[in-house]
C-alpha positions as CSV (number, residue, x, y, z in Angstrom):
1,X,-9.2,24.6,-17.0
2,X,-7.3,22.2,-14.5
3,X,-8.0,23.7,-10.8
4,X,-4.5,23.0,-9.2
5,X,-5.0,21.1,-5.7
6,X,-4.2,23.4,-2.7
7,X,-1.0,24.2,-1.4
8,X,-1.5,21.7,1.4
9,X,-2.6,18.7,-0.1
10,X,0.4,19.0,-2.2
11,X,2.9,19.4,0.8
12,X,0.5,16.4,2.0
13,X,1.0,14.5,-1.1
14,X,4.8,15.0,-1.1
15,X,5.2,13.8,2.8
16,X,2.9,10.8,1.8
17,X,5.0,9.8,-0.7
18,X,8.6,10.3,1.4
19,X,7.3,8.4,4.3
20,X,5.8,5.4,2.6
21,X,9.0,5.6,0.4
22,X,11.1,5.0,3.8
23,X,12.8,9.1,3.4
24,X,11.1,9.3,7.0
25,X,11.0,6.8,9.5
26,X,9.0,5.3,12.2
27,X,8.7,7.5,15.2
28,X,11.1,10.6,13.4
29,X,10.2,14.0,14.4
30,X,8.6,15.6,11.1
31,X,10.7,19.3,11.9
32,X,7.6,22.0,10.9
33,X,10.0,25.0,9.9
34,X,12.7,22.5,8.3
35,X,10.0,20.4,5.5
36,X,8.7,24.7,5.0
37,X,11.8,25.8,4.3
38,X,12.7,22.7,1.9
39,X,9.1,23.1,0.1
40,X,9.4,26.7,-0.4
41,X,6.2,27.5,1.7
42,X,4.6,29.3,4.6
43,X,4.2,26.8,7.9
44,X,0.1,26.9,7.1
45,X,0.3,24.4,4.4
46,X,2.6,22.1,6.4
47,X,0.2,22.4,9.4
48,X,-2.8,21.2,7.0
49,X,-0.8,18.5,6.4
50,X,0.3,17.3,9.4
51,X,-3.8,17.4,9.7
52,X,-4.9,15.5,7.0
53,X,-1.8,12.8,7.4
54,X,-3.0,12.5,10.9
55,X,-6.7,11.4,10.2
56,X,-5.0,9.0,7.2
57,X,-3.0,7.2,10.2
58,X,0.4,8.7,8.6
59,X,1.3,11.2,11.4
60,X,0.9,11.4,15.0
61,X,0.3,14.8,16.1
62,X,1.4,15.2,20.0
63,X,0.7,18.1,22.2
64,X,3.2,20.3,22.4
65,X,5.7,18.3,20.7
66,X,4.8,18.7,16.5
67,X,4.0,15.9,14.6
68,X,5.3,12.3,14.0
69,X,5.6,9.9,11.6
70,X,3.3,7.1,12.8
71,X,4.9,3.8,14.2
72,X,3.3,0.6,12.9
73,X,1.6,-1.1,16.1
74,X,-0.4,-4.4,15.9
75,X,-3.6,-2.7,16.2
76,X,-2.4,-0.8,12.7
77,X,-1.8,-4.3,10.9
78,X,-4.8,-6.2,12.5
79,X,-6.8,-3.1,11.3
80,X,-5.8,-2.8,7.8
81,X,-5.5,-6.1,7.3
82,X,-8.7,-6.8,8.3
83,X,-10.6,-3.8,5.8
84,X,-7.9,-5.3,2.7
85,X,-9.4,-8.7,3.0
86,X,-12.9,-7.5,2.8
87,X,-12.9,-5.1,0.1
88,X,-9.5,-7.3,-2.0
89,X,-12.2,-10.5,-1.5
90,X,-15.3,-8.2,-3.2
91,X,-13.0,-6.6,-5.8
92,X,-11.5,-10.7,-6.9
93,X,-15.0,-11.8,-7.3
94,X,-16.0,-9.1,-9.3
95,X,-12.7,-9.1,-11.5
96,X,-12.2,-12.4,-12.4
97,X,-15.7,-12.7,-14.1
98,X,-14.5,-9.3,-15.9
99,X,-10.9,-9.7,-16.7
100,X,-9.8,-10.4,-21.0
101,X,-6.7,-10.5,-22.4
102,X,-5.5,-7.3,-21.9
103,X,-5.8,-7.4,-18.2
104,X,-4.5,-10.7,-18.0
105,X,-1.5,-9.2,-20.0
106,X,-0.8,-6.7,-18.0
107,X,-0.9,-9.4,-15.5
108,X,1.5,-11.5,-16.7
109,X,3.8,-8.7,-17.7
110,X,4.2,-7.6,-13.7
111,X,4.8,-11.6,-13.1
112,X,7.5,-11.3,-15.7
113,X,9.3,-8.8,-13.7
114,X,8.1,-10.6,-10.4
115,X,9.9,-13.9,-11.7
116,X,13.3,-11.9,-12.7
117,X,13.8,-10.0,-9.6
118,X,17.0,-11.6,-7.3
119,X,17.9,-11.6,-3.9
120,X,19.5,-8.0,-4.6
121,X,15.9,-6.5,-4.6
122,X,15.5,-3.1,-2.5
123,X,12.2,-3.5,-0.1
124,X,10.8,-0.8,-2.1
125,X,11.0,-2.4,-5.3
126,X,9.1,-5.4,-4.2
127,X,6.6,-3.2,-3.1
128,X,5.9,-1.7,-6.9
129,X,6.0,-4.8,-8.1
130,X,3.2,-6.4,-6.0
131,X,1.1,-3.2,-5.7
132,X,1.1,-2.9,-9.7
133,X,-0.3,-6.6,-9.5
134,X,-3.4,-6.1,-7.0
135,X,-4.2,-2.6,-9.0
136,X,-5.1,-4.5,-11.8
137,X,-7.2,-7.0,-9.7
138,X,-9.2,-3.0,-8.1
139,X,-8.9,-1.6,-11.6
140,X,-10.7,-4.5,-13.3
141,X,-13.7,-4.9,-10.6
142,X,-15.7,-2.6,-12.0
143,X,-16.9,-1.1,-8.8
144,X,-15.5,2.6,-7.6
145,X,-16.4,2.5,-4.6
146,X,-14.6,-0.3,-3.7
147,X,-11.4,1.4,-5.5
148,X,-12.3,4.5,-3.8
149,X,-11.7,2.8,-0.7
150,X,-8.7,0.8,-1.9
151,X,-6.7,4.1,-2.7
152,X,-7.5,5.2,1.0
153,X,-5.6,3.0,2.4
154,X,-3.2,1.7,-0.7
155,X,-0.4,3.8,1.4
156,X,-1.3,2.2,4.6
157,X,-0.7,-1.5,2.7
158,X,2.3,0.1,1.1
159,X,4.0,1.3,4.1
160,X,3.0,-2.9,5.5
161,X,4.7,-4.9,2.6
162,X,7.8,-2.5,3.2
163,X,8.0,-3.8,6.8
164,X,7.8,-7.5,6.0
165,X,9.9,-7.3,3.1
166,X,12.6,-5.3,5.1
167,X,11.8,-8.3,8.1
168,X,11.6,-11.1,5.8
169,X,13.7,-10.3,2.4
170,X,12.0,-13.1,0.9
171,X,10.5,-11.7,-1.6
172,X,12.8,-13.3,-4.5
173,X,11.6,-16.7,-3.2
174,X,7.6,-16.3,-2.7
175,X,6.5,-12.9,-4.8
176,X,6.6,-14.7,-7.9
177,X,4.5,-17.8,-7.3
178,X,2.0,-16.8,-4.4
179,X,1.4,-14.2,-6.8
180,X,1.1,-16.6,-10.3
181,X,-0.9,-18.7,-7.7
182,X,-3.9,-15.6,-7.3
183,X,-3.5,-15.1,-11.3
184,X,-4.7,-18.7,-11.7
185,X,-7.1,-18.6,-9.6
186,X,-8.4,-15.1,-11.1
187,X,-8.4,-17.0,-14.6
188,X,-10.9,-19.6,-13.4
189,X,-13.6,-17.2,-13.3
190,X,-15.0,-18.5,-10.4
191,X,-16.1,-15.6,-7.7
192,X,-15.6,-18.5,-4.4
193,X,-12.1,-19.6,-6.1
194,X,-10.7,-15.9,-6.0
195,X,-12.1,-15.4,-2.9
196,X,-10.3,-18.1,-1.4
197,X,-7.7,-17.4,-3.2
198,X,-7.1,-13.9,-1.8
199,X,-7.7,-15.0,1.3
200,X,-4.8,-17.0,1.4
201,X,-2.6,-14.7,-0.7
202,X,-3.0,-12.3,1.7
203,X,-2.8,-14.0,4.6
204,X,1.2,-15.0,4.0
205,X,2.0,-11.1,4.8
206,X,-0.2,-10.4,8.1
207,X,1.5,-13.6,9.4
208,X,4.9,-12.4,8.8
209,X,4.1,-9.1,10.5
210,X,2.1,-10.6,13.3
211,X,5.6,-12.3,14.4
212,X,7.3,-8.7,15.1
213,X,8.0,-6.7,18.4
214,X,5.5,-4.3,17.5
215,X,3.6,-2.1,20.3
């Protein structure tokens, strides 16, 4: 029998999902009785929520005042940023001396769609697109503790790429070959190549995000 997850890790889940999605923004006042009323439950749930977002780095609960969706600061990037490279250098190492042809496929097959996309492409959509690529890198390092850690803070990265792509819509240009570029690099099956390689793949979006007004 399947044990259904409780009631607020599902409202949790669901508020996860609209704010790295962009349905809530930066700094907007996350309205208690309002998100109970449109998820048909009691305020407790919501509360738990609010809780567990909070120590995730999604909400900002302030006294008095209810909760928050977190704002990015340049502590935020620095931070995760810094905790990506060290556990996306680990998980290339790993994978590239484990990847076949299926994973490689699948590789390819999210470069196909990375090499079609326009200049019409919605943030979000770049986001799929190059979080589908670097899950196959985590799910191919054989190692879950490192994938553990990677789905702790894949939201974090996820809310990240949105900002730069919404900064710098570039993505048409440079998601396709910074991304063929790691894939090579993977296929050498070298550990210090992919760990170069990464490091310099990720690199590109810190940089970008470095250069905004952020607090």
């Amino acid at each position: 029998m399947q044990v259904q997850p409780a009631l607020g890790t599902m409202v949790a889940n669901l508020l996860r999902e609209m704010i790295t999605n962009g349905q809530f923004e930066p700094g907007e006042h996350l309205k208690e009785a309002a998100i109970a009323d449109a998820m048909s439950v009691s305020r407790g749930p919501v509360r738990e929520a609010f809780t567990q977002l909070e120590a995730e780095g999604y909400v900002e609960l302030r006294r008095h005042r209810g909760a928050y969706v977190a704002a990015l600061t340049r502590v935020d990037v620095e931070e995760v940023h810094t905790l990506r490279g060290a556990i996306e250098r680990l998980a290339a190492e790993r994978a590239c001396t484990r990847m076949g042809e299926a994973e490689f496929a699948a590789m390819d097959a999210v470069l196909e769609r990375m090499k079609a996309v326009d200049t019409t492409i919605e943030p979000d959509g770049a986001v799929v697109l190059d979080l589908a690529f670097h899950d196959i890198v985590y799910a191919s390092c054989d190692h879950a503790r490192v994938q553990r850690v990677w789905e702790s803070i894949r939201g974090q990265v996820r809310l990240f790429l949105r900002a730069r792509n919404i900064n710098f819509p570039d993505f048409s240009e440079v998601g396709y070959p910074e991304h063929r570029e790691l894939r090579d690099a993977l296929a050498e099956a070298d550990p210090e190549v992919a760990r170069a390689a990464v490091d310099k793949h990720i690199l590109g979006a810190y940089e970008r995000l470095k250069r905004l007004d952020l607090p």
